[in-house]
C-alpha positions, 0 to 999 in steps of 0.5 A, spaced: 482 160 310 487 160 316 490 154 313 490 156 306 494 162 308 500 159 312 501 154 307 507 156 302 506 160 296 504 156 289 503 158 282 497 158 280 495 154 275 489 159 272 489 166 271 485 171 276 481 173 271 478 166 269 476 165 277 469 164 279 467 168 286 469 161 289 476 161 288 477 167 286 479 171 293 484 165 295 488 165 288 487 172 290 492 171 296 495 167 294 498 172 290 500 176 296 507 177 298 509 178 304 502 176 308 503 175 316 498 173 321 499 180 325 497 184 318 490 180 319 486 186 320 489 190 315 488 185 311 481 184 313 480 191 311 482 190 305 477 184 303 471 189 300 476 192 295 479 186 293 472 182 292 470 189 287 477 189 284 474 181 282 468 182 280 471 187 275 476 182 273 470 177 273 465 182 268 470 183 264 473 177 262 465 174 261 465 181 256 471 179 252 467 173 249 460 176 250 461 182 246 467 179 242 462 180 236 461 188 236 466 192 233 470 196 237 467 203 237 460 198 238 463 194 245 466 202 247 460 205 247 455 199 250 460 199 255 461 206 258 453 206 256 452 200 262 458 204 266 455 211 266 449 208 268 452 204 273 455 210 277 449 214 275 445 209 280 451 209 285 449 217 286 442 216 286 443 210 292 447 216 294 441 220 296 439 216 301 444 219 306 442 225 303 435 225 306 436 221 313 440 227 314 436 233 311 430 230 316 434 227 321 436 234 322 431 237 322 427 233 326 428 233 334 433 230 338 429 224 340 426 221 333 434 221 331 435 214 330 428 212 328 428 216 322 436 214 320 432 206 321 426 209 317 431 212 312 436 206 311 432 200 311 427 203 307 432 203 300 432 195 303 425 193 303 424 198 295 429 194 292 426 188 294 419 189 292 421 192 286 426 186 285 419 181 286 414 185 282 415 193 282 420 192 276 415 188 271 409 192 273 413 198 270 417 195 264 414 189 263 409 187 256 402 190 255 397 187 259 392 193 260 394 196 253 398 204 256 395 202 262 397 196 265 404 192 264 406 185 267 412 179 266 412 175 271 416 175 278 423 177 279 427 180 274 430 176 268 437 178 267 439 175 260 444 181 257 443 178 249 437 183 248 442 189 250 447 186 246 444 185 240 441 192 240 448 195 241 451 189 235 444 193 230 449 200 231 444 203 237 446 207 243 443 207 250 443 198 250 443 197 258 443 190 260 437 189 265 441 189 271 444 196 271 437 197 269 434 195 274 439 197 279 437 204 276 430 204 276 430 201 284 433 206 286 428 211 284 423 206 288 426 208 293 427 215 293 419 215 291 418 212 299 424 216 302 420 222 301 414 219 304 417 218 311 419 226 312 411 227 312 410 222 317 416 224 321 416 223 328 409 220 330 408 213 325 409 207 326 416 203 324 412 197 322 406 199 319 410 205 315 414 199 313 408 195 310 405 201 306 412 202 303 412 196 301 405 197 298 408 202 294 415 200 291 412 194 289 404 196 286 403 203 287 408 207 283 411 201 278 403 201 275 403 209 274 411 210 272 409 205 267 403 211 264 410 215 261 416 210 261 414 204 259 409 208 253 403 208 257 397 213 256 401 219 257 406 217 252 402 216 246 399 223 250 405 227 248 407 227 256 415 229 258 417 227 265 423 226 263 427 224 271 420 224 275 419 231 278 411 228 278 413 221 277 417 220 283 418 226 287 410 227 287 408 221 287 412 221 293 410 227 296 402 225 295 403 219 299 407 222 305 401 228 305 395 223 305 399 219 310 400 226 315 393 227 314 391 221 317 396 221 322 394 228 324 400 234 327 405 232 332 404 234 339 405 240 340 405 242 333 398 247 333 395 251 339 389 255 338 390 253 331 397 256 331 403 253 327 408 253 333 415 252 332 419 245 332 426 247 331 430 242 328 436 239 332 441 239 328 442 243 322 449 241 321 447 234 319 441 237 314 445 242 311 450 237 309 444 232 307 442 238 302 449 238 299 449 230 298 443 231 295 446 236 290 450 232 288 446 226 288 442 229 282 447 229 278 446 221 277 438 222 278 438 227 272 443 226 267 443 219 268 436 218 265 439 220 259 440 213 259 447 213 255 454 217 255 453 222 251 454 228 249 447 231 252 449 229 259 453 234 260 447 238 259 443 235 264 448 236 268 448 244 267 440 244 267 440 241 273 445 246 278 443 252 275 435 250 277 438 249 284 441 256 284 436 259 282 431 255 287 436 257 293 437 265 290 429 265 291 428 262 297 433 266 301 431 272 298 423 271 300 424 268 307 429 274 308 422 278 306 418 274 310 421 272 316 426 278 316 432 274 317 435 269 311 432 262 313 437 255 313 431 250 313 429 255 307 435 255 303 436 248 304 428 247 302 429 252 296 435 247 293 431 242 293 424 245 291 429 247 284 432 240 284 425 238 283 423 243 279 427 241 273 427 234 273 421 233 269 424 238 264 432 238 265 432 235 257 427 240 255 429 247 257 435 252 256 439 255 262 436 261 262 429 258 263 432 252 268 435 258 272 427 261 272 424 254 273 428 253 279 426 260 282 419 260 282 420 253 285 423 256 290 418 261 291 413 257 291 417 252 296 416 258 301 409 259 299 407 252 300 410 251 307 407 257 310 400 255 306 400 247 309 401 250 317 395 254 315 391 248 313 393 245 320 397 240 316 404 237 320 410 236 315 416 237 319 421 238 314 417 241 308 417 235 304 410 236 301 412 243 299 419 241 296 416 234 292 409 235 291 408 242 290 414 242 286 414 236 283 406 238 279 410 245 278 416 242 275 411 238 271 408 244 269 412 248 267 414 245 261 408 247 258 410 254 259 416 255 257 419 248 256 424 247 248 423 241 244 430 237 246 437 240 248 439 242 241 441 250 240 435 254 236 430 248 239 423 250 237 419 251 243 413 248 246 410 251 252 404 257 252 410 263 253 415 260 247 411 259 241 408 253 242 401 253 244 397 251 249 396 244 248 403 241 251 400 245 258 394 241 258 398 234 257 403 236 262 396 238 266 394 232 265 399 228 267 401 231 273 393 231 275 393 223 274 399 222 279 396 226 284 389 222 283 392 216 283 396 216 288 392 220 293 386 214 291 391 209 292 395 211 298 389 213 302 387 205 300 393 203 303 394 207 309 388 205 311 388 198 310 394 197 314 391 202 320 386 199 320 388 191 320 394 193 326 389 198 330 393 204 327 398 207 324 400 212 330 404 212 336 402 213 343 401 219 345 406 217 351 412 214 346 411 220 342 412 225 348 418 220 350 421 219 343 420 214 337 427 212 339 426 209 346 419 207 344 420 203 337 428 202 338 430 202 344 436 206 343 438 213 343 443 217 337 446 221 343 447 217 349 452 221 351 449 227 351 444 231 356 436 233 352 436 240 352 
C-alpha cells in the first residue's frame, strides 16, 4: 500500500462503483488528492467509512442490474423496505451497549469487566450459532408440520426470492440477509437477558456454552411456533415483536439459570434479602436510554416494511414506556418512601417489554395502560423474587419474564385487531371475548414450559460435564474480574 501511495496519480480506467472490494479501496486513494505520509494516520482513521462508503457503491451498482426489471415505484419501495430494515437492526445490535450498562451499573464494582465480556461476546457467539443452524430451525421448511422447521446449515443469501416478490407488486420483500441480520439480533437480545440473571457468580465458559445452546437450538425451535406459522399461528396467537418470544424466553432461561446457581454471597441473612448496591447508576441510567431508543428498531422494525404503520409502533412503544416509568416511580415512592433510580430504569423497560407483543394491536391510550400496570407489576415481581430467596441482581426476570407473560397477556384483555382508527376489538374488556385471552394464555405457558424444560436440561448438562457452573466461593469474594479476567474496570481507583 505504501508503494501504491508514493506512486504518482493515474487515471483510473475503471469507475468506482464498478470495483470489487479487492481493488476498490487503492482506486479509492488513488483519487486522493493531496495524500502525504505524515497525513497517514488521519488517513488511517478514515478507512472504516471509505470501505462503508464502497460497500454502498458496490450494493448499488450490483442493485442497478438486479433490480433493472422492476418499475420504479416497485425498485423504491423494495429498497427502503431492505433499508428501513437494515437500520432498524443497527438499533437493535444497539442494545447490546444498553444492557452491558443497565447490568454493568447495577452490579458491584468488582464484576465490572466480566459482565462487559459477558455482554459483548455473547452478541458474537448468538449471531454465529444462529448463522450456523438457529436461522433454519426458525425460518426454514416444515419438518415437524407447526412444530418443527429445518433447511439445512448456514444461511442461503440468494436475494432472486426477495426480487421476484417485489416484481409481483408486494411490500415487505427482504432479502435474507438484512433478514438474517434482524432476526440474529433478537438471538441475541434473548441471550443477553440471561446474563443479568446470572450476574456475578457464573462461570464465563460455561454461560459461554449454554448460549450457545440456546441461540442455535432452544429459542429458534419455539420462535418458529409463532413467526414461521407454527402451531401458535394457526392458533391465532399475537406476539408481534417478542415480549414472550424473546424477552420471556430470555427471562425463563436466565431464572432457571439463577436457581441453580443459588443467591450471591451475602445476598439473604437469615432468610433477609439485603441490599447489594449497584456501583454506578450513572452508567445504568444511560444503558435505560439506550435501550429506549433501541426499541425503536425492536418494535417498529418487525413491521418488516417502511410503511405507513411504523410510525404507529413508534408511538405505541413511548407511550408504554412512559407509562411503565410513571407507575413505577409512584409505587416505589409508596413502598420505599423515597423515588427509587433502579425502579425508574426497570419500569421503562418493564413498559418497553409490556408492548412489544401488542405494539401492532393496541390504541395509545391502552398502550399507556399496558405499560403502567407493567410498571407495577415489575416493582411487585422484584419484591415478590427476594421473597422467594431468588438472587436477580438487576431485576431481569421481573422486566422480561414477568412482563413479557404480562405484555403477552394482555392483548387478550384489551388488544384491537391491527393499527387502523375504529379497529374492532379483540381482548375480554373491548368487545372480543374470552377466546383471544386464552390463545395468548397458551402461547405464553408454552414459552415458559418449553424453556424452563429445556434450559434446566441444558444448565445441567454443562454443569454437570465442567464440575459446575458457579464460581468459587473465593473468586466470587475477590471478583469475577480478577478471578476469570484478569483485569479490573477501575485499575485506578481504590475499592470503597
Amino acid at each position: 500500500m505504501t508503494t501504491a501511495l508514493q506512486s504518482p496519480p493515474r487515471r483510473s480506467t475503471s469507475r468506482l462503483q464498478d470495483a470489487s472490494l479487492l481493488n476498490g479501496p487503492m482506486l479509492l486513494l488513488r483519487s486522493i488528492k493531496g495524500f502525504r505520509r505524515s497525513q497517514s494516520w488521519a488517513w488511517l482513521a478514515s478507512v472504516p467509512l471509505a470501505l462503508v462508503g464502497l460497500g454502498v457503491f458496490t450494493f448499488s451498482a450490483r442493485a442497478e442490474v438486479a433490480l433493472s426489471d422492476l418499475t420504479g415505484p416497485q425498485a423504491a419501495a423494495f429498497l427502503a423496505d431492505n433499508l428501513w430494515l437494515f437500520i432498524a437492526t443497527i438499533l437493535v445490535i444497539f442494545m447490546n451497549a444498553g444492557f452491558a450498562m443497565v447490568e454493568a451499573g447495577m452490579c458491584r464494582q468488582k464484576n465490572a469487566v466480566n459482565i462487559l465480556a459477558k455482554n459483548l461476546f455473547v452478541f458474537a457467539l448468538a449471531v454465529t450459532a444462529y448463522w450456523v443452524i438457529g436461522y433454519s430451525l426458525m425460518y426454514g421448511g416444515s419438518v415437524v408440520d407447526g412444530w418443527l422447521y429445518f433447511q439445512g446449515l448456514f444461511v442461503d443469501p440468494d436475494p432472486s426470492g426477495a426480487l421476484e416478490c417485489a416484481a409481483a407488486g408486494d411490500t415487505g420483500c427482504l432479502v435474507p440477509a438484512v433478514d438474517f441480520l434482524f432476526q440474529s439480533a433478537f438471538a441475541g437480545t434473548a441471550a443477553t437477558i440471561v446474563s443479568g440473571l446470572v450476574a456475578e457468580r457464573v462461570k464465563f465458559g460455561e454461560f459461554v456454552v449454554f448460549s450457545i445452546v440456546l441461540t442455535a437450538f432452544i429459542y429458534p425451535i419455539a420462535g418458529s411456533w409463532q413467526w414461521n406459522g407454527g402451531w401458535l399461528a394457526e392458533l391465532g396467537f399475537i406476539d408481534f415483536a417478542g415480549s414472550s418470544i424473546v424477552h420471556s424466553v430470555g427471562g425463563w432461561a436466565g431464572l432457571v439459570g439463577a436457581m441453580l446457581l443459588g443467591p450471591r454471597i451475602g445476598k439473604f441473612v437469615d432468610g433477609k434479602a439485603q441490599a447489594m448496591p449497584g456501583h454506578n447508576m450513572a452508567i445504568a441510567t444511560l444503558g435505560a436510554l439506550i435501550l429506549w431508543i433501541g426499541w425503536y428498531g425492536f418494535n417498529p422494525g418487525s413491521e418488516l416494511a417502511m410503511d405507513q404503520y411504523v410510525a404507529y409502533v413508534a408511538v405505541t412503544t413511548t407511550l408504554a414506556a412512559a407509562g411503565g416509568a410513571i407507575a413505577a416511580t409512584v409505587l416505589s415512592t409508596i413502598t420505599s418512601g423515597k423515588p427509587d433510580l433502579t425502579m425508574i430504569i426497570n419500569g421503562i423497560l418493564a413498559g418497553l417489554v409490556s408492548i412489544t407483543a401488542g405494539c401492532g394491536n393496541m390504541t395509545f391510550a391502552g398502550s399507556w395502560l399496558a405499560g403502567a400496570v407493567g410498571g407495577l407489576i415489575v416493582v411487585v415481581a422484584v419484591a415478590a423474587l427476594d421473597s422467594a430467596g431468588i438472587d436477580d441482581p438487576v431485576g431481569a426476570f421481573s422486566v422480561h419474564g414477568v412482563c413479557g407473560v404480562w405484555g403477552t397477556v394482555v392483548i387478550g384483555l384489551w388488544g384491537v385487531d391491527g393499527m387502523d382508527p375504529g379497529a374492532a376489538g379483540i381482548g375480554l374488556l373491548n368487545g372480543g371475548g374470552i377466546n383471544q385471552f386464552f390463545i395468548q394464555a397458551l402461547g405464553a405457558a408454552a414459552y415458559g414450559i418449553w424453556t424452563v424444560v429445556t434450559c434446566w436440561i441444558a444448565w445441567q448438562i454443562i454443569g454437570g460435564f465442567f464440575g459446575g457452573i458457579r464460581v468459587s466461593e473465593a473468586e466470587e469474594t475477590q471478583g469475577l474480574d480478577i478471578g476469570e479476567h484478569g483485569m479490573e474496570a477501575y485499575p485506578d481507583f481504590a475499592s470503597s
